[in-house]
C-alpha angles and dihedrals in degrees: 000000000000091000092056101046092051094051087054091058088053100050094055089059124112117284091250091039083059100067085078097046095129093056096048092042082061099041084044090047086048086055102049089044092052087052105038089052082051092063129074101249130150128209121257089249096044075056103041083045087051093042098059096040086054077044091058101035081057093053090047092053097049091057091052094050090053096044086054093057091042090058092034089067095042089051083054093043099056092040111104111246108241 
């Protein structure tokens, strides 16, 4: 992705300006590099792993949830009416 987009801002440069586009394309590739590192990105796969872990929290909970008002009705069952 960073390839291609540094080899877009090369290509809108002037024609002269062109003749070094190679150059430019790897001083452009070093930038966005520098900056992207800068920022405070993850990978596909760090996401897709937390993903499935917050996928799996949220299923937990839901069955706790569950269990609790499961219990919750047999503690209010076996309670003597006033």
């Amino acid at each position: 992705m960073l390839d291609e987009l540094a080899k877009k801002l090369a290509a809108v440069l002037p024609q002269g300006v062109q003749q070094v586009q190679a150059d430019l394309e790897k001083h452009f590739r070093a930038v966005l590099d520098e900056h992207m590192s800068r920022l405070n990105l993850v990978t596909r796969e760090e996401f897709e792993v937390q993903q499935a872990v917050l996928q799996r929290t949220r299923e937990q909970l839901d069955s706790l949830e569950a269990q609790l008002v499961r219990l919750e009705d047999e503690v209010s069952k076996s309670e003597p009416a006033d």
